[in-house]
C-alpha positions in Angstrom: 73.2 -71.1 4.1 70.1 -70.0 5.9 67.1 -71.7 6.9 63.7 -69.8 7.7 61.1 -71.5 9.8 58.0 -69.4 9.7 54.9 -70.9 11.6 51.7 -69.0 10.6 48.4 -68.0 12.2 45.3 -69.5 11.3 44.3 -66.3 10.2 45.2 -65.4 6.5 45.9 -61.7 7.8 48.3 -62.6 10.6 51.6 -62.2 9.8 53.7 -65.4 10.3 56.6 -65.6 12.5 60.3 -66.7 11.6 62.5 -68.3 13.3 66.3 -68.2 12.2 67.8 -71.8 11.5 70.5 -73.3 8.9 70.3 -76.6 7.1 71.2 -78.6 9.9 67.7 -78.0 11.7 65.9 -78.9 8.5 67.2 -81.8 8.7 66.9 -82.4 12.9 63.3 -81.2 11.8 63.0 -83.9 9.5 64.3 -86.7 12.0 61.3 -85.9 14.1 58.4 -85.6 11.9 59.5 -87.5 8.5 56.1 -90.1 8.7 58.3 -92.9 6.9 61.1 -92.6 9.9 58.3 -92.3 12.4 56.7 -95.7 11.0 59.9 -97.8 10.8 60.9 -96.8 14.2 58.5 -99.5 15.9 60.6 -101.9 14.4 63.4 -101.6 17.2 60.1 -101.3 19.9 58.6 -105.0 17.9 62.5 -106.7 18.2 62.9 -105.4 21.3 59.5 -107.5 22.8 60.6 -110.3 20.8 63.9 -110.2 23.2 61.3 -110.4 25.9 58.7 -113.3 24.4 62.0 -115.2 23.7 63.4 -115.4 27.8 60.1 -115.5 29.4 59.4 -118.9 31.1 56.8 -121.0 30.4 53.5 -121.0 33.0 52.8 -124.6 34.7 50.2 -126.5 34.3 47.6 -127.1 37.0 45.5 -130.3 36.1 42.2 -132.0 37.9 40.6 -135.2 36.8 37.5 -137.1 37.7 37.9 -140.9 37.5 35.6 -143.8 36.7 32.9 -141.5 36.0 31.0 -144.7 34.7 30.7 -145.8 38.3 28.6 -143.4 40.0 29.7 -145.4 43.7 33.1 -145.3 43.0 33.9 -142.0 42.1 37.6 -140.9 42.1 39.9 -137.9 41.2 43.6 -136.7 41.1 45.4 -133.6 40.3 48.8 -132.6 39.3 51.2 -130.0 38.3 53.2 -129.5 35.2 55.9 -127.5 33.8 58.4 -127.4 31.0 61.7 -125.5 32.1 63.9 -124.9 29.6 65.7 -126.7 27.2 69.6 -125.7 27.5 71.1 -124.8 24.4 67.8 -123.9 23.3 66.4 -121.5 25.8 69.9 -119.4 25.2 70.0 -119.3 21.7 66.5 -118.7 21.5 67.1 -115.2 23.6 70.4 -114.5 21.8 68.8 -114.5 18.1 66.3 -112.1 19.3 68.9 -109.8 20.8 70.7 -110.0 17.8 67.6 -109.0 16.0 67.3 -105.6 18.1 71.0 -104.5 17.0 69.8 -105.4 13.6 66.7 -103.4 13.8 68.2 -100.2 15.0 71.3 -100.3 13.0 68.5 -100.7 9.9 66.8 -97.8 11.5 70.0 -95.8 11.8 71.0 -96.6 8.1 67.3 -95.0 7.1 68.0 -91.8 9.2 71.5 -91.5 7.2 69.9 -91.8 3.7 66.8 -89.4 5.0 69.8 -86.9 6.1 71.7 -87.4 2.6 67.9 -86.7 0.8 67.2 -83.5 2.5 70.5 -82.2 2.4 70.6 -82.7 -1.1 67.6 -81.2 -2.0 68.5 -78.4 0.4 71.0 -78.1 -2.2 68.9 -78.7 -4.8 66.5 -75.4 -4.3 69.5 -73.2 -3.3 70.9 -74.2 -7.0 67.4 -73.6 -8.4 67.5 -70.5 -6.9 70.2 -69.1 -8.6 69.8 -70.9 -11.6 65.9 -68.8 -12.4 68.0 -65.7 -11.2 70.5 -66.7 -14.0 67.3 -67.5 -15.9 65.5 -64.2 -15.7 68.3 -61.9 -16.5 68.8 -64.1 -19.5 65.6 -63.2 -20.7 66.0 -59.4 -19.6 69.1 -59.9 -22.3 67.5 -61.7 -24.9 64.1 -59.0 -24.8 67.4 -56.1 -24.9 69.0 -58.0 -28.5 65.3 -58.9 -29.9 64.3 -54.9 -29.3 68.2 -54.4 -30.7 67.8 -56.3 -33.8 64.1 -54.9 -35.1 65.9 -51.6 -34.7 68.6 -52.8 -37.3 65.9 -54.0 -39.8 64.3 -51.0 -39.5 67.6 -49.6 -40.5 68.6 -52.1 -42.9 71.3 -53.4 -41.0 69.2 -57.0 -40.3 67.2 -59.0 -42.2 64.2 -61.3 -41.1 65.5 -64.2 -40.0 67.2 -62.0 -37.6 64.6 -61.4 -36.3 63.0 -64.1 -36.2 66.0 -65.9 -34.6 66.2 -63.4 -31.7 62.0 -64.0 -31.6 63.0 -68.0 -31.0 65.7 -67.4 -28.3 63.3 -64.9 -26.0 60.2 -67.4 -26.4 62.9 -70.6 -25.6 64.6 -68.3 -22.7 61.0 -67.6 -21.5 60.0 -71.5 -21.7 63.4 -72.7 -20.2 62.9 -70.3 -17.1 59.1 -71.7 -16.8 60.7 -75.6 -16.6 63.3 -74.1 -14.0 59.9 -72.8 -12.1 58.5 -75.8 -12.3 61.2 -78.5 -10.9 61.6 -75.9 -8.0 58.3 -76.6 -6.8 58.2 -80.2 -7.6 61.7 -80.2 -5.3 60.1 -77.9 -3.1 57.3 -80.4 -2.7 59.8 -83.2 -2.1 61.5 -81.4 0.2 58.7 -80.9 2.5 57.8 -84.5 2.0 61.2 -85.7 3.6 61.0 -82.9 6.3 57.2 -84.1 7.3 55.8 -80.8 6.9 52.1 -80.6 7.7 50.1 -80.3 4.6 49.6 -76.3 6.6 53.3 -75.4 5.9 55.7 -75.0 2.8 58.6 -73.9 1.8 59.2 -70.8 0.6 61.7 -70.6 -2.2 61.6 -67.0 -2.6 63.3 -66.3 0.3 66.5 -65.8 -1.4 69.0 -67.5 -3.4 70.7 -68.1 0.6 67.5 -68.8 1.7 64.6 -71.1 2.5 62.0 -70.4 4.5 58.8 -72.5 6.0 56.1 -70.2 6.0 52.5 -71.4 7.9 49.6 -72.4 5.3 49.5 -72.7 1.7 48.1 -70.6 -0.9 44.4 -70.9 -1.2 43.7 -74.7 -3.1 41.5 -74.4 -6.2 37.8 -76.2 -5.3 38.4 -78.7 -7.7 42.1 -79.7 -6.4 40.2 -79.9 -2.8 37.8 -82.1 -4.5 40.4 -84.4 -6.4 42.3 -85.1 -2.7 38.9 -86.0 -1.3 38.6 -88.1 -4.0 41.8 -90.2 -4.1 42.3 -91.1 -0.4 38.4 -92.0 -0.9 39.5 -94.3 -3.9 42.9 -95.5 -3.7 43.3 -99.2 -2.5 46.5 -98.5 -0.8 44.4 -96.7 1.8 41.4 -99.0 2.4 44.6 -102.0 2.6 46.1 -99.9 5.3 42.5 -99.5 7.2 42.3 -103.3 6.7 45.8 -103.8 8.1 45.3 -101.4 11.0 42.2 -103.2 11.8 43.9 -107.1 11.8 46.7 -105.3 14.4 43.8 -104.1 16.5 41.9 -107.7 16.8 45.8 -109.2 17.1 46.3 -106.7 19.9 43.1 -107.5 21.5 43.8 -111.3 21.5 47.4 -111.2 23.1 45.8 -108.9 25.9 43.6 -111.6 26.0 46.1 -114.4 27.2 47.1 -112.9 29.9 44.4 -114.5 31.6 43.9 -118.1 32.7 42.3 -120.4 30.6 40.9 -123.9 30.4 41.5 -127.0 28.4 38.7 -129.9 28.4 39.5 -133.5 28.8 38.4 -136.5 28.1 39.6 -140.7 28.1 38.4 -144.2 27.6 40.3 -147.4 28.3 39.6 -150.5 27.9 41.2 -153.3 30.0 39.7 -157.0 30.7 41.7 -157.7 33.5 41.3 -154.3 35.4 38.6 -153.5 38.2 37.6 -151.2 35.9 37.3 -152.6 32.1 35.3 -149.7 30.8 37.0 -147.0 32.3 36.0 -143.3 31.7 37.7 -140.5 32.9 37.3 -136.1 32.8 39.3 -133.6 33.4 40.5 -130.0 33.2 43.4 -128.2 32.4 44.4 -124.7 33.4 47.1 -122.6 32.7 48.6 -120.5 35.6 50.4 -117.4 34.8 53.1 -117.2 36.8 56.0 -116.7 34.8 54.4 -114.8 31.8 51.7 -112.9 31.4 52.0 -112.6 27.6 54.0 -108.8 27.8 56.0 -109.7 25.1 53.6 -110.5 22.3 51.4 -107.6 23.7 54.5 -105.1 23.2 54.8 -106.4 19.8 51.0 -106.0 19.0 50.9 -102.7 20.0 54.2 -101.7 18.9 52.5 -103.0 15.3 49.7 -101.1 15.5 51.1 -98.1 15.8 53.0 -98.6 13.0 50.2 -99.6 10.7 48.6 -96.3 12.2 51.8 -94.3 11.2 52.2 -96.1 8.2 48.3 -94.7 7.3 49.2 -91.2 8.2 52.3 -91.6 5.9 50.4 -92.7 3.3 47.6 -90.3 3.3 50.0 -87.2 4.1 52.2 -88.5 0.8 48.9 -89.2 -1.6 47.1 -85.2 -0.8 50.6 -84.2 -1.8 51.4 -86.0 -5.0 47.6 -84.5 -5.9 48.6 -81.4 -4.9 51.9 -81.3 -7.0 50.8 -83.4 -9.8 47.8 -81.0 -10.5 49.8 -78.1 -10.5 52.5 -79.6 -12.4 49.9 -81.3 -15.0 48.6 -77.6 -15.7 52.0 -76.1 -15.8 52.5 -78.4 -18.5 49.5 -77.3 -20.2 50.7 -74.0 -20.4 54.2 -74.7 -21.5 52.7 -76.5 -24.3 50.1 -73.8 -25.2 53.1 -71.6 -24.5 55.4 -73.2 -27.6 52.4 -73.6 -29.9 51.1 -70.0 -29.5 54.6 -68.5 -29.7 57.4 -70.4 -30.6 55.7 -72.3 -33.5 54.4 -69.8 -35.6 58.2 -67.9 -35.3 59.5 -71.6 -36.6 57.1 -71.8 -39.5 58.1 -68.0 -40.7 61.5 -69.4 -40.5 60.8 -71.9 -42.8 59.1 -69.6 -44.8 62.2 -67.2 -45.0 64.6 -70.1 -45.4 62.5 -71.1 -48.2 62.5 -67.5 -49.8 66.3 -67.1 -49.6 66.8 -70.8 -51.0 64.5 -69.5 -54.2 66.1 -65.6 -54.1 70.1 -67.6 -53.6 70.4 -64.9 -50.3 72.1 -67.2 -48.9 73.4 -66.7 -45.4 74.9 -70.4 -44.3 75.3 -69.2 -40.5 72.0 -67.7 -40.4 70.5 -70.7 -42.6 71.9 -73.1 -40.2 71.7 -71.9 -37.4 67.4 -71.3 -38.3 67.4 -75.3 -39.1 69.3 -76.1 -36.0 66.3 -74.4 -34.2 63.4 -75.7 -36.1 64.3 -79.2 -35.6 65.3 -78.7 -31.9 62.3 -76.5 -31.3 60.1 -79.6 -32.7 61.7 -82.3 -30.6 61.0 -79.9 -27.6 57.2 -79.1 -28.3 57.3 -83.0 -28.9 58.7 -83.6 -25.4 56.7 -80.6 -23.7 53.3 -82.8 -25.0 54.8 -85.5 -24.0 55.3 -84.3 -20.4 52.0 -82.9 -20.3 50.4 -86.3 -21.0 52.9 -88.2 -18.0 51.8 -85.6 -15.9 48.0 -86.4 -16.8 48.7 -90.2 -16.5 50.7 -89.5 -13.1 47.6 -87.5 -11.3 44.8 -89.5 -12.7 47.4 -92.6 -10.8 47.4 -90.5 -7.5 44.0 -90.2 -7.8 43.1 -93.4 -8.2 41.5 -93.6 -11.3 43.3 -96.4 -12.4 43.5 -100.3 -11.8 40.0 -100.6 -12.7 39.5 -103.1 -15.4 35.6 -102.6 -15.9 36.7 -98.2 -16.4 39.7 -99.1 -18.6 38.1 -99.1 -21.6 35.9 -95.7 -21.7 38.9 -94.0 -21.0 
């Protein structure tokens, strides 16, 4: 199969240009830009500083002290130097769990690229199915339109009767609706697909490439005002957003106290003992306590602070590129729904209430046609369920876009809605 990557001009009028690829660069394209990937990457970059936090030494210990500070004639002072080497057994084990922890972190990392690969490659598959199946779809209807225009030319001739017709009136109006829900899931797996490759919210996929085709042309079709207006909206509303600015945030101050140890800092002391026997009985001493770093100057846990924060970051990006998306899809998809349910009740259900009306006339007149009879019940009740299903889908796709844009989880709101 090919793949069409098409990167267009800023310019509506410029005309985009392709380059050739297959599936297998769809999904090297995803391994770069997928935002998800890009974000759990830093987990390898965070285990692999923990390796280094874990075998760095500790600093000594440089200490001062001003004795009997309670006689001002017989001042002294000391100093000394301490350090803790490390523990055997401990110091090892310490350094091997971490190291253990970065094979865990990349084989996690690998497993995610595999079930990324297995996503886009099957909904690679997914459209190129799609693709053919609206083909199959439309010529289906071009058939059904052929035996509907067939069979008012045999009432006409006395060679049908009503229910005939309206039979053949039910299977265009359901072929017509069936190819407008294959229509439909192609762009919401279109949508997913671009999700998974990290497509800028600039670029799409172009379905209509081919049934051996897919192509990535540069922008979108012109957003309505209002679907502008509901993405503004919902990354101004949803929590998930203002938690990941607060998140961000706590790895910037983290970041900015680890940098902060490097440096050398003090620790304040002070003592009082008592002792009748000593020269001193009431003896007070001061001191001071300062860290040298010799050994360590905190690269570790600064490595994993900034590793963290940009992951937060990409985690944001992720997040925000996935919620102008879903609003994107789920408005489209909530008014595609609309129509397919204006669709049925403006042409499939009056056809279903004239075949009860016909059913009813043959029952009284005893023309009774059992394949034609049953076969006009088998419609009516599984033309119901459907209308029933299409309002129901309408409604989800409501409740889903009203979620994306964060109209819910507000207690106060809940009830005037």
């Amino acid at each position: 199969m090919t793949l069409f990557l098409c990167a267009g001009s800023a310019r509506a009028e410029a005309q985009p240009s392709v380059l050739m690829a297959d599936e297998n660069a769809l999904v090297r394209f995803a391994f770069e830009h997928n935002p998800d990937l890009r974000a759990a990457q830093w987990s390898q970059s965070i285990a692999t500083a923990d390796v280094e936090s874990s075998s760095a030494l500790s600093n000594p210990v440089a200490r001062g002290e001003w004795l009997h500070v309670q006689s001002p004639g017989e001042y002294g002072w000391g100093v000394g130097l301490e350090w803790a080497p490390p523990q055997p057994g401990v110091y090892g084990a310490r350094t091997a769990a971490a190291q253990a922890e970065v094979v865990a972190a990349k084989q996690d990392f690998h497993e995610r690229a595999a079930d990324l690969e297995a996503d886009v490659r099957n909904g690679y598959a997914r459209i190129q199915a799609l693709a053919q199946e609206i083909e199959l779809a439309n010529k289906s209807v071009d058939t059904r339109r052929q035996i509907q225009q067939a069979v008012q030319e045999r009432l006409k001739h006395g060679a049908a009767n009503r229910i005939d017709v309206s039979l053949a009136a039910v299977s265009m109006a359901r072929g017509e609706q069936e190819r407008d829900l294959l229509l439909l899931t192609r762009d919401t797996q279109r949508t997913e697909l671009e999700a998974l490759a990290g497509l800028p919210a600039t670029q799409m996929l172009d379905p209509e490439a081919g049934a051996d085709a897919v192509a990535v042309r540069g922008g979108h079709a012109a957003q309505p005002t209002d679907s502008v207006g509901l993405e503004q909206r919902a990354i101004a509303a949803r929590p998930l957003l203002r938690a990941d600015a607060a998140r961000t945030e706590a790895a910037d101050q983290v970041l900015s106290a680890e940098r902060a140890k490097r440096y050398p800092w003090l620790e304040l002391q002070g003592r009082y003992r008592r002792h009748d026997q000593s020269t001193y009985p009431n003896d007070v001493t001061v001191g001071v306590t300062v860290t040298l770093p010799i050994f360590s100057q905190n690269a570790g846990p600064i490595a994993a602070a900034e590793a963290t924060r940009r992951e937060r970051r990409d985690v944001t990006a992720a997040h925000r590129a996935g919620i102008e998306r879903d609003v994107r899809v789920l408005r489209r998809e909530s008014e595609e729904r609309r129509l397919i349910a204006e669709h049925y009740a403006q042409t499939i259900a009056p056809v279903l209430n004239e075949h009860v009306a016909l059913v009813k006339q043959a029952l009284v007149g005893l023309e009774l046609d059992v394949t034609a009879l049953l076969a006009a019940e088998d419609q009516v009740t599984r033309g119901g369920i459907e209308y029933l299903e299409a309002r129901l889908a309408q409604r989800r796709a409501e409740i889903a876009l009203a979620r994306a844009i964060g109209s819910f989880g507000h207690p106060s709101a809940a009830s005037q809605r």
